[in-house]
N, C-alpha and C positions, 0 to 999 in steps of 0.2 A: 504494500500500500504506500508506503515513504517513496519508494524508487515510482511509482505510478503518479504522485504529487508533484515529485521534482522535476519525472517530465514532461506532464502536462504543463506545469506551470513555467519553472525556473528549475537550474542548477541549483540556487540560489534564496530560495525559496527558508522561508523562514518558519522552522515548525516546533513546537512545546509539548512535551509530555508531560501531562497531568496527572498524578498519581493522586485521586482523590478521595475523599473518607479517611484524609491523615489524623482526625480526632479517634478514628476505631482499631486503635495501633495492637489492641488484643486479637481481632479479628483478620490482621493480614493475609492476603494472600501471595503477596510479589515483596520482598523486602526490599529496601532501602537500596541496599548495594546491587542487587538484581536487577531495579529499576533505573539507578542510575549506570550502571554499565553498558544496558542495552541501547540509553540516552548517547553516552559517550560512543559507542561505537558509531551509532547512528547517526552522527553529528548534530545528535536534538538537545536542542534546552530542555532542561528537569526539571520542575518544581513539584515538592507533595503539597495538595491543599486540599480545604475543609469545607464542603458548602455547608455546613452546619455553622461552625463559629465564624467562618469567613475568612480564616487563616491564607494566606498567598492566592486570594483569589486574582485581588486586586494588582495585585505585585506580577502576577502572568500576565496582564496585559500589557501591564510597565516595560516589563525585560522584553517583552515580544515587540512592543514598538520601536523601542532604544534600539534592539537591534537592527529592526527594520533603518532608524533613521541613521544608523551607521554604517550599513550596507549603501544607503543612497549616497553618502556624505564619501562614503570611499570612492565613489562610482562604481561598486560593485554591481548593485542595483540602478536601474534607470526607469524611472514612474513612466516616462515620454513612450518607452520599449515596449512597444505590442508585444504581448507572449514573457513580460516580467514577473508578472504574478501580480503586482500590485499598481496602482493610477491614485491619481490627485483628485481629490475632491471638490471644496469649492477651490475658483482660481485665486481668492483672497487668501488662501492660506497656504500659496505655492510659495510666498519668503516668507522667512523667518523673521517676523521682526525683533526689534531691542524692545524692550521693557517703555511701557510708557514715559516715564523719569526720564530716560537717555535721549528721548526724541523731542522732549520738551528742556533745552539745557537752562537753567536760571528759573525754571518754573517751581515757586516755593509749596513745597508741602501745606497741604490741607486736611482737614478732616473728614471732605465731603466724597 
């Protein structure tokens, strides 16, 4: 299924392994080091998470974009490349901008 993603999509292609139900650590069925080995060979991100307490839900999407954006940022990846796996959204959010504060220089803090 991984080798069927990579080549539909990209070489490049960006994929996470979820090991999830990490709150039911009596009930395992794949341990820890099983899961992340198969991760490691496989060239996948690993994270264990919890939809119950919410443990590293959040945190997969994080690492899974970060890498995304560093894949673009290397030109690894190219958004523009029909057949990348992944495209730009709206076209407002195709730069990166600075922080409000840096685009306004001399403009005094407020509370509003």
């Amino acid at each position: 299924m991984i080798s069927d993603a990579r080549m539909l999509a990209s070489q490049s292609i960006v994929v996470i392994l979820c090991g999830n139900k990490k709150d039911l650590d009596a009930d395992r069925e794949v341990t820890f080091l099983e899961a992340s080995r198969f991760a490691q060979e496989n060239e996948l991100m690993f994270l264990e998470t919890s939809a119950l307490t919410g443990e590293n839900v959040e945190e997969a999407f994080v690492q899974c974009a970060r890498k995304i954006l560093n894949k673009i940022e290397s030109g690894e990846l190219d958004p523009e490349r029909m057949g990348s796996g992944i495209q730009y959204g709206d076209a407002a959010l195709r730069q990166l901008r600075p922080p409000r504060r840096a685009q306004a220089p001399g403009a005094q803090d407020c509370g509003c």
